[in-house]
C-alpha distance (Angstrom), angle and dihedral (degrees) to the residues before:
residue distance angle dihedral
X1 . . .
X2 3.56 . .
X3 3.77 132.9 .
X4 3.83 105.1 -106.1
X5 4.11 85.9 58.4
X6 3.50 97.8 49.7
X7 3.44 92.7 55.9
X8 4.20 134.6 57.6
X9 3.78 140.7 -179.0
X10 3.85 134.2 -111.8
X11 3.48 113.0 -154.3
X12 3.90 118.8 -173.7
X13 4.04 115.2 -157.3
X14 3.87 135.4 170.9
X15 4.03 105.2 -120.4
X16 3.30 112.8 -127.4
X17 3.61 96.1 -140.2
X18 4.21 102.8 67.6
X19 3.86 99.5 2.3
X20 4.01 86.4 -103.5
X21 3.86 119.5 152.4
X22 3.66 112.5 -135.7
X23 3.87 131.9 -171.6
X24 4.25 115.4 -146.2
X25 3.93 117.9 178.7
X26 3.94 107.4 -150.1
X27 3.78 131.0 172.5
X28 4.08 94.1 -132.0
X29 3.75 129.6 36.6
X30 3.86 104.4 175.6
X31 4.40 133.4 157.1
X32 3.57 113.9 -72.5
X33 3.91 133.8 -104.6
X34 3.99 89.9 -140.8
X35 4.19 86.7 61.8
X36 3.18 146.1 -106.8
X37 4.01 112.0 -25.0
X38 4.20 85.8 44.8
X39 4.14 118.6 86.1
X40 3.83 114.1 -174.3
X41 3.38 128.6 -134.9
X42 3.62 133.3 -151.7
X43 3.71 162.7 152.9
X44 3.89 93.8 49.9
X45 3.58 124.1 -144.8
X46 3.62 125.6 -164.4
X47 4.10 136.2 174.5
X48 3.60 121.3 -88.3
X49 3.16 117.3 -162.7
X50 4.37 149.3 89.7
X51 2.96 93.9 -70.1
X52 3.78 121.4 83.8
X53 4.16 123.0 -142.0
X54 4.00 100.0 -164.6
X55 3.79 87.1 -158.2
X56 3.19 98.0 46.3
X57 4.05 98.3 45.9
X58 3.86 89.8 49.3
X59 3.95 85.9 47.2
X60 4.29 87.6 47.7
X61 4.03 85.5 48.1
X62 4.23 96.4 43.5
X63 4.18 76.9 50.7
X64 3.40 109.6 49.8
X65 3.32 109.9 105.1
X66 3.73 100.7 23.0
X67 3.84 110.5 102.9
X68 3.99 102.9 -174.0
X69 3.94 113.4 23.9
X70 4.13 103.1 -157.8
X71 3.91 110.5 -162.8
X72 3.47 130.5 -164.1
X73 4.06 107.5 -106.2
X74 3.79 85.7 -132.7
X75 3.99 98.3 60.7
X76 4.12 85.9 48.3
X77 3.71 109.4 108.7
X78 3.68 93.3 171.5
X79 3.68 154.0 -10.4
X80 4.34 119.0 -160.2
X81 3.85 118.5 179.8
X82 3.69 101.7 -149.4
X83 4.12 125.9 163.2
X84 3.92 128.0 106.4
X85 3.73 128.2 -26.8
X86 3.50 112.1 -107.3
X87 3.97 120.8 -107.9
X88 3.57 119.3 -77.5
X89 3.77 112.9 -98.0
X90 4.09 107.5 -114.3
X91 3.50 118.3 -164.9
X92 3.90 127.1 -159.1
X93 3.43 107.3 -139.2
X94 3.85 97.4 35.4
X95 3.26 117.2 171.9
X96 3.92 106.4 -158.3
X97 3.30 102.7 92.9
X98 4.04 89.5 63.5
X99 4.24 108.7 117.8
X100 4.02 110.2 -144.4
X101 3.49 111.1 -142.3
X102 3.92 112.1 -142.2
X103 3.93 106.8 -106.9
X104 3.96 88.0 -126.2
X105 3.52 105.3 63.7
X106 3.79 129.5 88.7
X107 3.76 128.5 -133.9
């Protein structure tokens, strides 16, 4: 698996319609068709689970059909890419474990 799919973006907006801020995690945030001042959004992911977000089901229902959400850059309050760190580089012919002897002792 590589490192762009294990991780995702959460990008927090002010919706135009009430003034509300809402938070949608996505797999791809990418420049807009509609130009410039637009950013679009898509790929949605959303909890599954028992346990029932209000917010976020009435956000999963408002987005159900919509494949690519484009948002103004101006309503954007933020954008975080979160998801797993990636693996450690490991080299073969590391050299930290070496010991350094101090010059003035004798064998």
């Amino acid at each position: 698996m590589s490192a762009a799919s294990r991780s995702w973006y959460v990008v927090t907006w002010r919706d135009h319609r009430d003034g509300s801020v809402q938070t949608l995690r996505a797999r791809t945030v990418e420049d807009s068709s509609l130009g410039l001042s637009f950013v679009a959004i898509r790929d949605f992911l959303f909890e599954s689970g028992p346990i029932v977000n209000p917010a976020e089901e009435a956000l999963r229902s408002r987005l159900e059909k919509v494949r690519t959400l484009h948002l103004s850059l101006y309503a954007i309050l933020s954008v975080e890419e979160v998801g797993e760190d990636p693996p450690a580089l490991v080299f073969t012919n590391d050299k930290a474990a070496l010991q350094l002897v101090p010059p003035d002792s004798k064998p």
